[in-house]
Backbone as a ProteinNet text record, in pm:
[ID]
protein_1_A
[PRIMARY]
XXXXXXXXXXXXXXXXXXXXXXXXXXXXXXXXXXXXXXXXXXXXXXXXXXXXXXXXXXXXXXXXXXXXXXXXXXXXXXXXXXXXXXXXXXXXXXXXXXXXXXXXXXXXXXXXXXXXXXXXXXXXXXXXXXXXXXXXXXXXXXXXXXXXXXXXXXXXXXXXXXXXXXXXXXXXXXXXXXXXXXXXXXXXXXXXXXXXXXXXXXXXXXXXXXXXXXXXXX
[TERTIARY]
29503.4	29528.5	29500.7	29398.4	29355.9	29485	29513.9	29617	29794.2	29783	29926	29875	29745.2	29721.9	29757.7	29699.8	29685.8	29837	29918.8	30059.3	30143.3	30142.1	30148.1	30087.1	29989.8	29902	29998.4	29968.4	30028.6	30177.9	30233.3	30405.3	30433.1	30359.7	30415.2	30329.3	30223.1	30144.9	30262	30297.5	30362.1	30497.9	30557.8	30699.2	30629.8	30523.8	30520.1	30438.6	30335.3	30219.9	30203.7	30360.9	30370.1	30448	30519.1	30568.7	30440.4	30343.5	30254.4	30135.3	30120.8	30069.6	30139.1	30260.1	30330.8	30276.9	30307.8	30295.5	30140.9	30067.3	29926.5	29882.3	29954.2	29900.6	29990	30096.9	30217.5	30140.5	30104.1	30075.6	29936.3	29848.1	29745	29749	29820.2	29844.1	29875.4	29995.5	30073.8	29990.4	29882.2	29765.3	29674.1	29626.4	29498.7	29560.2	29680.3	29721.4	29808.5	29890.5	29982	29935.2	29806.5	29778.7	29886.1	29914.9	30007.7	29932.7	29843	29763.7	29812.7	29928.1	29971	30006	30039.2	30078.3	29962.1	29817.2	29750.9	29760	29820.3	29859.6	29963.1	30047.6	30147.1	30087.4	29989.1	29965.1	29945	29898	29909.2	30058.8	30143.4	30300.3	30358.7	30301.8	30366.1	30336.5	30198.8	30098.3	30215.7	30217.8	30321.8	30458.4	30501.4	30648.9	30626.3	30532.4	30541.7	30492.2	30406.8	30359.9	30535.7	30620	30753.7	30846.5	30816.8	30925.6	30894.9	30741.3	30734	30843.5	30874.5	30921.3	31054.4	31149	31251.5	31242.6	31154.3	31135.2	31107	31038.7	31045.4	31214	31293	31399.6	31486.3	31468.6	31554.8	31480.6	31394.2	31347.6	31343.3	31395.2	31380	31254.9	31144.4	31007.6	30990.2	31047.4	31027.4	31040.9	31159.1	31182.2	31088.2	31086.1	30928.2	30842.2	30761.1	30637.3	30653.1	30771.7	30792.2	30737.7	30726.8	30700.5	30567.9	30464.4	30311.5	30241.7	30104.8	30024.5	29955.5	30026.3	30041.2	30093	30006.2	30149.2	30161.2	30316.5	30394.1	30254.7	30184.9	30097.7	30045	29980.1	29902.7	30003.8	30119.6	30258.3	30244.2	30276.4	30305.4	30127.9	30004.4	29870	29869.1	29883.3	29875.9	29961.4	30075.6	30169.5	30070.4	30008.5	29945.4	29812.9	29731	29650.7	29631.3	29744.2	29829.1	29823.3	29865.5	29949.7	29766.3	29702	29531.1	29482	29473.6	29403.7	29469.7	29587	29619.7	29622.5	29642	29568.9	29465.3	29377.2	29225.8	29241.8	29267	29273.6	29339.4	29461.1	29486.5	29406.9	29306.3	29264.2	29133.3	29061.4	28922.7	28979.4	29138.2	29187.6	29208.7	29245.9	29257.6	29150.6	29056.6	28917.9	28849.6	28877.2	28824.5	28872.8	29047.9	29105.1	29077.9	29053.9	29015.9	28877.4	28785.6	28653.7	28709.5	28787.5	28792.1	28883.5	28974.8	29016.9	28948.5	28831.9	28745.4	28644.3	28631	28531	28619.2	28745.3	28844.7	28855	28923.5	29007.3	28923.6	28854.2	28792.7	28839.7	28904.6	28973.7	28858	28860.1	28797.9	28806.2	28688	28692.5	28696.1	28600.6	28624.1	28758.9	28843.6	28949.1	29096	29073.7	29167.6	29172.2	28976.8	28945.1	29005.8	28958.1	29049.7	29202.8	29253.9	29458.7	29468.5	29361.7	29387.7	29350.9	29282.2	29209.8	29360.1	29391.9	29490.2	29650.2	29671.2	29788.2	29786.8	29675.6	29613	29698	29581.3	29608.5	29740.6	29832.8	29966.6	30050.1	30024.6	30115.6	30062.6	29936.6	29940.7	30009.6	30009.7	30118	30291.6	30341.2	30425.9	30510.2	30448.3	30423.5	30430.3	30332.2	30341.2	30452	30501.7	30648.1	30775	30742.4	30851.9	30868.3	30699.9	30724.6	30780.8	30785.6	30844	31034	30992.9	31166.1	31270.2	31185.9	31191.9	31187	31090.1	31128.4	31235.3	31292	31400.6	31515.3	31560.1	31671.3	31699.2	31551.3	31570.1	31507.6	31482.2	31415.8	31500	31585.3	31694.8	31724.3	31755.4	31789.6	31662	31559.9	31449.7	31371.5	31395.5	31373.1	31443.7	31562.8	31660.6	31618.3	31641.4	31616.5	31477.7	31359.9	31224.3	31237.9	31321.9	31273.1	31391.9	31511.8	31575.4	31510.2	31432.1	31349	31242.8	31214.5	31103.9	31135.7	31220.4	31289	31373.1	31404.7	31474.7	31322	31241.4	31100.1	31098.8	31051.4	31010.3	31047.4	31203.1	31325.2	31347.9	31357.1	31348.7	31198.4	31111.7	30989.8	30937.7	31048.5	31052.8	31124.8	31249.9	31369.8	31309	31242.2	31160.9	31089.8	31028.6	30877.4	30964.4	31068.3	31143.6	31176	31238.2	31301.4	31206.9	31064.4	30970.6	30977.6	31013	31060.7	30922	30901.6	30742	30646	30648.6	30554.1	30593.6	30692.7	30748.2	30720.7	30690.9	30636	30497.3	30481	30340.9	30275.4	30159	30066.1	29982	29989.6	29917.7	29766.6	29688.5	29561.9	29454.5	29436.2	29359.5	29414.5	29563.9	29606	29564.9	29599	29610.2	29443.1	29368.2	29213.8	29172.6	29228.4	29156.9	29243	29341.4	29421.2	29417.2	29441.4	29429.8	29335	29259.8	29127.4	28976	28870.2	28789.6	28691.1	28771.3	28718.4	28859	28901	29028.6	28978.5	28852.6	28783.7	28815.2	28754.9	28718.7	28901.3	28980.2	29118.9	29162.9	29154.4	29204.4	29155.6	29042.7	28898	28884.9	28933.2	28867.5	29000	29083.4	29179.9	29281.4	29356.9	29506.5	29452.6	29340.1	29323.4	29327.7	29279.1	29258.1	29388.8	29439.8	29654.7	29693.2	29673.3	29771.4	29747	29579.6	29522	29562.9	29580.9	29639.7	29741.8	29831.8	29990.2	29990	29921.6	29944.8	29906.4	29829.2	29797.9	29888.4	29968.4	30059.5	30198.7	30217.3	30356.2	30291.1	30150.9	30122.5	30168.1	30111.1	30163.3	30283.9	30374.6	30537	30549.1	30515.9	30627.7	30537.2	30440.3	30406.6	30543.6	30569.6	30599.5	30758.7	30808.3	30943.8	30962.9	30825.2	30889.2	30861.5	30749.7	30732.1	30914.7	30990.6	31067.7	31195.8	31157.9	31273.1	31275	31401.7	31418.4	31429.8	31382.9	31417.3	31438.5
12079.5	11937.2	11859.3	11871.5	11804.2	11813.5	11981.8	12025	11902.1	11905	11826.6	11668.1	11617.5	11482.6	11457.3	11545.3	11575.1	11557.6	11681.8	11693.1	11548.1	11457.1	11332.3	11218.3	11233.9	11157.2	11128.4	11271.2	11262.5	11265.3	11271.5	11250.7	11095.8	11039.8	10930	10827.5	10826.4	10802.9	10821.5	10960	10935.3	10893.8	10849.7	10803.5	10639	10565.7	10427.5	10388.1	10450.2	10364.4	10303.9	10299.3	10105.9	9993.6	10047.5	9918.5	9932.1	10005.4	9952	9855.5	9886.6	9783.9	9666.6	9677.2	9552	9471.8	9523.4	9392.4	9396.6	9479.8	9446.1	9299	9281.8	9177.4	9063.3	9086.7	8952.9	8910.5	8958.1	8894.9	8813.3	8919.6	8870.1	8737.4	8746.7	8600.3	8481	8492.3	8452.6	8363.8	8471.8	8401.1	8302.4	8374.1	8290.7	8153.7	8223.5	8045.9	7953.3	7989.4	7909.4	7865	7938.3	7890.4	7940.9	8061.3	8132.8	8255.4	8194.9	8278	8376.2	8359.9	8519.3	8631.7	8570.7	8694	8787.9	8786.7	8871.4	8977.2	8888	8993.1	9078.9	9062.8	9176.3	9288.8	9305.7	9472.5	9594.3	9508.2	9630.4	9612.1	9545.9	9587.5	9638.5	9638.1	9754.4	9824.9	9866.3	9980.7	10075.1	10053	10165.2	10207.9	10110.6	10137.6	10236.7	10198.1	10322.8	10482.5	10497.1	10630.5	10651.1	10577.1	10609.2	10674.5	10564.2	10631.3	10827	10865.7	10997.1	11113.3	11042.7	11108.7	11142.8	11032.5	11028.3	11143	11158.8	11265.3	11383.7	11365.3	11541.4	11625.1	11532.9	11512.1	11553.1	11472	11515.2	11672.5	11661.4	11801	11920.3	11914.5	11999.7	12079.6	11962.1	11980.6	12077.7	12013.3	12092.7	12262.5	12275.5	12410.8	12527.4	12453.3	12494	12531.2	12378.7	12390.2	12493.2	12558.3	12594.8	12811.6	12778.2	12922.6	12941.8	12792.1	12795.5	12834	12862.1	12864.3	12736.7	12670.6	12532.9	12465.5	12455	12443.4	12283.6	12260.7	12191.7	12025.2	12062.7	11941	11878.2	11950.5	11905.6	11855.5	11904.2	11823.5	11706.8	11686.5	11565.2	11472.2	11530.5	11451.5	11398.4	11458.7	11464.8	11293.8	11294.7	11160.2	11027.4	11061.4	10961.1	10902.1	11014	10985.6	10919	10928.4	10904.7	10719.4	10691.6	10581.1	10506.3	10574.7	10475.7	10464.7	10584.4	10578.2	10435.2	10441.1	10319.4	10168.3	10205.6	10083.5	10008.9	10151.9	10093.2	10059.7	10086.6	10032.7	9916.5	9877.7	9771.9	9651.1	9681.5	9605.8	9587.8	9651.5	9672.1	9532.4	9564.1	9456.8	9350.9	9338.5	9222.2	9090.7	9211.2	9143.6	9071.6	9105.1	9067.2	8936.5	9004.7	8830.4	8734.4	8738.5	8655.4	8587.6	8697.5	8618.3	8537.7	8557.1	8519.4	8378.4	8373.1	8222.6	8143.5	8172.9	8138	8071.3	8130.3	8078	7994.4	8002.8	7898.8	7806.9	7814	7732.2	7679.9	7742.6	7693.1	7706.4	7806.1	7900.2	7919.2	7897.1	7956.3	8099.3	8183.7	8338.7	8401.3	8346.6	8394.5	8437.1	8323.2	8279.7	8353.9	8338.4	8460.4	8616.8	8686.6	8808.5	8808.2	8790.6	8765.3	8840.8	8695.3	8761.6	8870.5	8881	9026.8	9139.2	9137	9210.1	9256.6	9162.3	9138.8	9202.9	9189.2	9213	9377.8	9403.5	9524.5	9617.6	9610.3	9654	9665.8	9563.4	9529.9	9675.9	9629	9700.6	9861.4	9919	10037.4	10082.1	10016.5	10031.4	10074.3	9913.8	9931.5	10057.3	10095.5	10253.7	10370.8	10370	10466.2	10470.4	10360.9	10405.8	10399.5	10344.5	10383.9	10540.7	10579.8	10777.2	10811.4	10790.8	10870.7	10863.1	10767.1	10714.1	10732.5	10786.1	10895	11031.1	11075.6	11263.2	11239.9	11181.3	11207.1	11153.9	11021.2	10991	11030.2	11021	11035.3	10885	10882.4	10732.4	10585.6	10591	10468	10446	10525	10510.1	10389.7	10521.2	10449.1	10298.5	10275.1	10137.3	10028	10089.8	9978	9933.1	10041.6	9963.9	9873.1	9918.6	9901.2	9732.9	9707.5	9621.3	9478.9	9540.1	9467.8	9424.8	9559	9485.4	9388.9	9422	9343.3	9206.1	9183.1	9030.1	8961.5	9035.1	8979.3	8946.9	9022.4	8957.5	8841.6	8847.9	8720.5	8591.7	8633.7	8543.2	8428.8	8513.7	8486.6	8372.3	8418.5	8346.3	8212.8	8188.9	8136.9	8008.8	8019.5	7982.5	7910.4	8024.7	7950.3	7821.3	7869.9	7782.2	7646.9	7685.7	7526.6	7416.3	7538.4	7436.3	7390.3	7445.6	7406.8	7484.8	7600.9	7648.3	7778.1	7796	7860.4	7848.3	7699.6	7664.4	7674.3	7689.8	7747.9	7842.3	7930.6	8116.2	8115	8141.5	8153.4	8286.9	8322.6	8466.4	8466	8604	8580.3	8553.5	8532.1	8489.2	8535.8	8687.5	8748	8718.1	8790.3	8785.7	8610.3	8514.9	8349.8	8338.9	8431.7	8372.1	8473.2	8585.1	8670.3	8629.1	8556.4	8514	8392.2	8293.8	8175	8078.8	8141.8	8072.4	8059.8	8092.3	8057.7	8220.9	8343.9	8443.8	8523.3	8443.1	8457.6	8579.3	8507.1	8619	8701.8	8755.1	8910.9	8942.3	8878.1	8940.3	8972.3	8876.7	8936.2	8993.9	9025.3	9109.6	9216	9277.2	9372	9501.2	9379.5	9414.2	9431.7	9390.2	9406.7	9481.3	9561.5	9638.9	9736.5	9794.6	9912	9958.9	9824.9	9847.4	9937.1	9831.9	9929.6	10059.5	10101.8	10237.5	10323.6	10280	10331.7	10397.8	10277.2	10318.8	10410	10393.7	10504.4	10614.1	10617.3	10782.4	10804.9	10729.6	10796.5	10836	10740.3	10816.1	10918.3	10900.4	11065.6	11197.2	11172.3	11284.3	11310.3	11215.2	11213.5	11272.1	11217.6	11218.5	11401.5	11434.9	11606.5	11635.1	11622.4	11740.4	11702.6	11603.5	11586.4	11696.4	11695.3	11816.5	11918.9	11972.1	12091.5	12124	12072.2	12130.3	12134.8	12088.1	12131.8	12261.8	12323.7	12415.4	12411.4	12498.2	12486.9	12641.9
9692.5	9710.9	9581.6	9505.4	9400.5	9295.1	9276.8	9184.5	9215.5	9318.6	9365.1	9316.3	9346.5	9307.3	9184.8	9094.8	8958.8	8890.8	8948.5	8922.5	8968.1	9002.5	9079.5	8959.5	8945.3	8858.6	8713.5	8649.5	8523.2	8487.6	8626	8606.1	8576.8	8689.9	8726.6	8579.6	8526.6	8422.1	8268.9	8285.1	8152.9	8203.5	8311.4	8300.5	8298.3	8332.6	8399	8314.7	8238.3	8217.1	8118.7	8031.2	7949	8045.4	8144.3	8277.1	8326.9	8321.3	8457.7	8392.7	8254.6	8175.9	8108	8087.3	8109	8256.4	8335.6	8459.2	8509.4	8453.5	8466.1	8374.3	8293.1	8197.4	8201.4	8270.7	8299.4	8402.5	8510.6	8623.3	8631.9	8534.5	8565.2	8437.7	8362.8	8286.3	8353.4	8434.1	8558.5	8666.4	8690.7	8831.5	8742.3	8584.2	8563.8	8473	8397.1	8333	8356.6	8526.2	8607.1	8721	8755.9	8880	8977.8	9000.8	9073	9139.5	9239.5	9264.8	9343.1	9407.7	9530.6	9390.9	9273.8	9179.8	9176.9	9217.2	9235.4	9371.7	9462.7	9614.6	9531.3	9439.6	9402.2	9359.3	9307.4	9281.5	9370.2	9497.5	9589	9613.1	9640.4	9682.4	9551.7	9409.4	9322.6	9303.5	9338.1	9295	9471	9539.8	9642.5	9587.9	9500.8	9471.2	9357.2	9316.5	9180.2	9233.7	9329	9400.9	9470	9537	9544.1	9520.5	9343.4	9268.4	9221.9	9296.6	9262.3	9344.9	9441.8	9523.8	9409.8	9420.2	9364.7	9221.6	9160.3	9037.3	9092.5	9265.7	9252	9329.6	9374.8	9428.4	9275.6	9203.1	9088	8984.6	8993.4	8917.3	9026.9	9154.5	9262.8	9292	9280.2	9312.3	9427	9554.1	9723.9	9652.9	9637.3	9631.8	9551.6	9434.5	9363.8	9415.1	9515.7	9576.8	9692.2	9745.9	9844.6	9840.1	9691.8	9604.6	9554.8	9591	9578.5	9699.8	9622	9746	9824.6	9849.7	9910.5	10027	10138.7	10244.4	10251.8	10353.9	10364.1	10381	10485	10520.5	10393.9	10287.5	10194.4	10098.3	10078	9990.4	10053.5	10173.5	10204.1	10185.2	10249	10242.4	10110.4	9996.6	9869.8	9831.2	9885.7	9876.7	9962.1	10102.2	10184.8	10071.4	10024.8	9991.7	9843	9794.1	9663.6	9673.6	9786.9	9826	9849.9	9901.5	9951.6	9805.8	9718.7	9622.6	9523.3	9529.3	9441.4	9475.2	9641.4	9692.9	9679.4	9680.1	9636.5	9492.2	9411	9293.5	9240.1	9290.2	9319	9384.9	9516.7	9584.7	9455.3	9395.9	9296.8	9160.8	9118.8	9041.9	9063.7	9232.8	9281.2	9308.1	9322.1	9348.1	9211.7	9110.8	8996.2	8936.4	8934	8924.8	9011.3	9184.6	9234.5	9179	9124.7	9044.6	8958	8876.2	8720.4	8775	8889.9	8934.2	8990.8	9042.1	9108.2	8979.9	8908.9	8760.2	8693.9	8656.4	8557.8	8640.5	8766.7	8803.5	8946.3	8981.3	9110.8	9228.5	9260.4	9392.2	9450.1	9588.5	9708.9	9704.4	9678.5	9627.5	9748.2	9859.5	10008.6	10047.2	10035.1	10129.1	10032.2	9901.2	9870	9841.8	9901.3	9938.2	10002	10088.9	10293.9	10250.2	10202	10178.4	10095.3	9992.8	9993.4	10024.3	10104.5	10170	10342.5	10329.9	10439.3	10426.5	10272.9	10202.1	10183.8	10149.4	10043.8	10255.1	10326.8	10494.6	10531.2	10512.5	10557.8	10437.2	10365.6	10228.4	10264.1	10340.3	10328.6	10473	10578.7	10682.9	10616.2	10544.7	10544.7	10415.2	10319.5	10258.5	10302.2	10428.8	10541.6	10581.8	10659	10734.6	10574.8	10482	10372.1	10374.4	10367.6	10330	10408.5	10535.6	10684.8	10632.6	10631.1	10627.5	10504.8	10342.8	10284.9	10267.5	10369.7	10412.1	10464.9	10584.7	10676.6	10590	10522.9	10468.5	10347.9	10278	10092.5	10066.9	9918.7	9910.3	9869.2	9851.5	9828.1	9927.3	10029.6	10168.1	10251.7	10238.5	10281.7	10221.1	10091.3	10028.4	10074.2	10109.9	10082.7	10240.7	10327	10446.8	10505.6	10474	10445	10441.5	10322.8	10237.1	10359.7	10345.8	10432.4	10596.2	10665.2	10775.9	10736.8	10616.4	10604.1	10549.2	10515.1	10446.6	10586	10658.7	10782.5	10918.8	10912	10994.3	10919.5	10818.1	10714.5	10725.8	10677.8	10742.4	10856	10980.8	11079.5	11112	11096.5	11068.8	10979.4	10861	10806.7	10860.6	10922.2	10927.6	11118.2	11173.9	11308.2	11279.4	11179.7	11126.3	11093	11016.9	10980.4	11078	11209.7	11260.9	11398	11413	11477.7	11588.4	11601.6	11720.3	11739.6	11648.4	11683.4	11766.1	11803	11868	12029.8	12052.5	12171.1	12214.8	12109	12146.1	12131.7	12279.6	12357.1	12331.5	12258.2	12183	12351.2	12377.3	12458.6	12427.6	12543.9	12524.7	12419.9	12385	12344.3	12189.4	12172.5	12013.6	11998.9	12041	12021.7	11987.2	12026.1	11999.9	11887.4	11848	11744.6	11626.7	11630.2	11476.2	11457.9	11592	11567.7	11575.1	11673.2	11724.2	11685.5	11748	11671.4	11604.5	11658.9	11625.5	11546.6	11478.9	11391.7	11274.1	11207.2	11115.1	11120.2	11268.5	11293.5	11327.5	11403.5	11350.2	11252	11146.4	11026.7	10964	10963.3	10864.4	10982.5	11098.8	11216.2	11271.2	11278.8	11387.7	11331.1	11263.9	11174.1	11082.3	10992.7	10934.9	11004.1	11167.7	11188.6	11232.3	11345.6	11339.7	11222.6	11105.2	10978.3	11003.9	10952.2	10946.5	11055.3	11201	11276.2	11234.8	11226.4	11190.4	11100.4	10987.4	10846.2	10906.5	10925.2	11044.1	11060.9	11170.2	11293.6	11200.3	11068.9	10982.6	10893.1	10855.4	10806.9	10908.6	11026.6	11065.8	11096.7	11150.7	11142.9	11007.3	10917.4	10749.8	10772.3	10848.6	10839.2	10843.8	11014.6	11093	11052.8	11011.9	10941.1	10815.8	10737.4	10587	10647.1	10761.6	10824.8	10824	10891.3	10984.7	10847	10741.6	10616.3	10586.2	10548.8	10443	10315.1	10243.7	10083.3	10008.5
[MASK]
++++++++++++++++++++++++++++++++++++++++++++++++++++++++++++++++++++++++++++++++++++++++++++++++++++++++++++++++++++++++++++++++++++++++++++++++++++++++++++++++++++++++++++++++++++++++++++++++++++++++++++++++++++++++++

């Protein structure tokens, strides 16, 4: 497992790591001298796209078939990608946290209250990764981006476009969700409960995105 991290690590490092320091230093310019503070929620939604784009390189160097000739089985190829996807999360979330200090010292941001969103973002983004990988073993990954990205701009959308025309307030949460997000034990929703959902979920497409490469040939 380590060996596959490793092999993962230094691919994606020497194809990315003057873009990944380019937008390490655009953005964080971006949050601290525009006052554009969600540009700090972006590193966890690029820090996934770049563990992604690994897929796509082992697809073109015909990685599977390779690995298919190690002493390596199918589960740990794929764990190796899940755990790929947390580790940079966390690292992302460790960067995120810092710029929130450093806006919090310049500029005087509420440091609490933009932990929280990212703390919230960081959760959401490792769900929606999870079901990207699933939906990359089974289609391939352009397939799977493109659609990903389209459900996820059409929720958005829709939500957006509700919110405008006031029609939100029509749709009744039931009791319990209406008091753990909106109410007065909201905290513990967003700091309790929508983190363990995601973690759930990423589970449940780890083991899908398993038993999907289990059942490949190469």
């Amino acid at each position: 497992m380590i060996g596959l991290l490793k092999k993962d690590f230094f691919i994606l490092w020497h194809a990315y790591h003057k873009n990944l320091a380019l937008v390490l230093v655009l953005y964080s310019v971006m949050a601290l001298a525009m006052d554009l503070t969600f540009m700090v929620f972006f590193f966890a939604w690029i820090s996934g796209f770049y563990i992604l784009s690994g897929l796509t390189i082992d697809n073109y160097s015909k990685w599977d078939l390779y690995a298919a000739s190690l002493p390596v089985s199918k589960r740990q190829i794929v764990g190796a990608k899940f755990i790929l996807i947390t580790l940079a999360l966390l690292i992302s979330f460790v960067i995120g946290t810092l710029l929130c200090g450093l806006l919090t010292l310049l500029k005087g941001t509420p440091f609490l209250e933009n932990l929280l969103s990212l703390f919230a973002v960081s959760f959401v983004c490792l769900a929606y990764f999870g079901v990207s990988l699933v939906l990359s073993y089974k289609y391939g990954v352009e397939k799977a981006r493109t659609a990903v990205l389209l459900a996820a701009a059409a929720v958005f959308g829709c939500l957006f476009a509700l919110g405008k025309l006031d029609l939100l307030q029509s749709f009744a949460l039931p009791g319990l969700l209406q008091t753990l997000f909106l109410g007065d034990l909201a905290i513990w929703g967003w700091a309790v409960v929508m983190p363990v959902c995601c973690i759930l979920v990423y589970l449940l497409c780890w083991a899908i995105a398993t038993r999907i490469y289990s059942r490949k040939e190469f």
